[in-house]
C-alpha positions in Angstrom: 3.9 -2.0 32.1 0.4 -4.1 32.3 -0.1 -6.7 29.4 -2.8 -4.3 27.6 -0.2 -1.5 27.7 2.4 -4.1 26.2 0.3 -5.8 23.2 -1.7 -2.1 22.2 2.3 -1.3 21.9 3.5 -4.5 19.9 0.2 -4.3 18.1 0.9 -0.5 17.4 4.6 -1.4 16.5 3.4 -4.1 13.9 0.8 -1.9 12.1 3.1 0.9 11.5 6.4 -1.7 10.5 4.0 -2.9 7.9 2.9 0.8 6.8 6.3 1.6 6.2 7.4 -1.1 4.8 4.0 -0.6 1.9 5.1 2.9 1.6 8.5 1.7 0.6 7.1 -0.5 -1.9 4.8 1.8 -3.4 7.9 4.9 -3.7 9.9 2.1 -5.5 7.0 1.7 -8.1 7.8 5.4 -9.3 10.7 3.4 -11.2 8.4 1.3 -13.1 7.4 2.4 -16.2 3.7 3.1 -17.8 3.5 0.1 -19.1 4.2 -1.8 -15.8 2.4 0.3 -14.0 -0.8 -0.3 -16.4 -0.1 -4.0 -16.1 -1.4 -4.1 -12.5 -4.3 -1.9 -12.9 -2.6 1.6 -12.6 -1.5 5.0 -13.5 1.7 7.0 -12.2 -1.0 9.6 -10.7 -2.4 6.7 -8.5 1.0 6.0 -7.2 2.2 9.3 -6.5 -1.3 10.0 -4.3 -1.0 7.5 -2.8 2.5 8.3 -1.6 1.0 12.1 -0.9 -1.1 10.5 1.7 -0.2 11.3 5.7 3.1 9.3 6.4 0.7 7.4 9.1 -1.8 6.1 6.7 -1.1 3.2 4.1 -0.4 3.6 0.7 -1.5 0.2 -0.6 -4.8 1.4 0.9 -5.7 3.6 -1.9 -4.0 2.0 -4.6 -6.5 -1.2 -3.5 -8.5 1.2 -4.3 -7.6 3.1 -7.6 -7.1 -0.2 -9.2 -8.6 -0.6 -12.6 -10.3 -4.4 -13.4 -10.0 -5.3 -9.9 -10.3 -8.8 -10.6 -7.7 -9.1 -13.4 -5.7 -12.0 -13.2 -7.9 -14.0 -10.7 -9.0 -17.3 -11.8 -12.7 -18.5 -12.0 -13.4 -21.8 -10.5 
């Protein structure tokens, strides 16, 4: 195996440990509650998109995206 074929593989291996792992971490959000969920910015509906997307593609993608007040709880300098 050539050194490209190796690190496209490990890089390929890392991206999609890390996918799963987010999708795991957004299915276990389906056990919050509204109010949780509306804490961090969302809505049951964004979480169970997001978990509709292709098993090959992020969650934590879209619910970057779906948040509400993107910039709640970041401190101003």
């Amino acid at each position: 195996m050539s050194k490209f074929n190796a690190t496209a593989l490990l890089s390929w291996s890392v991206a999609a440990f890390g996918t799963w792992r987010n999708r795991r971490a957004v299915a276990n959000m389906r056990d919050f509650d509204d109010a949780q969920l509306a804490d961090i910015g969302l809505s049951r509906r964004d979480v169970e998109i997001a978990l509709q997307a292709p098993i090959s593609t992020d969650p934590m993608l879209h619910l970057i995206g779906a948040r509400k007040n993107p910039l709640k709880g970041v401190r101003h300098s």
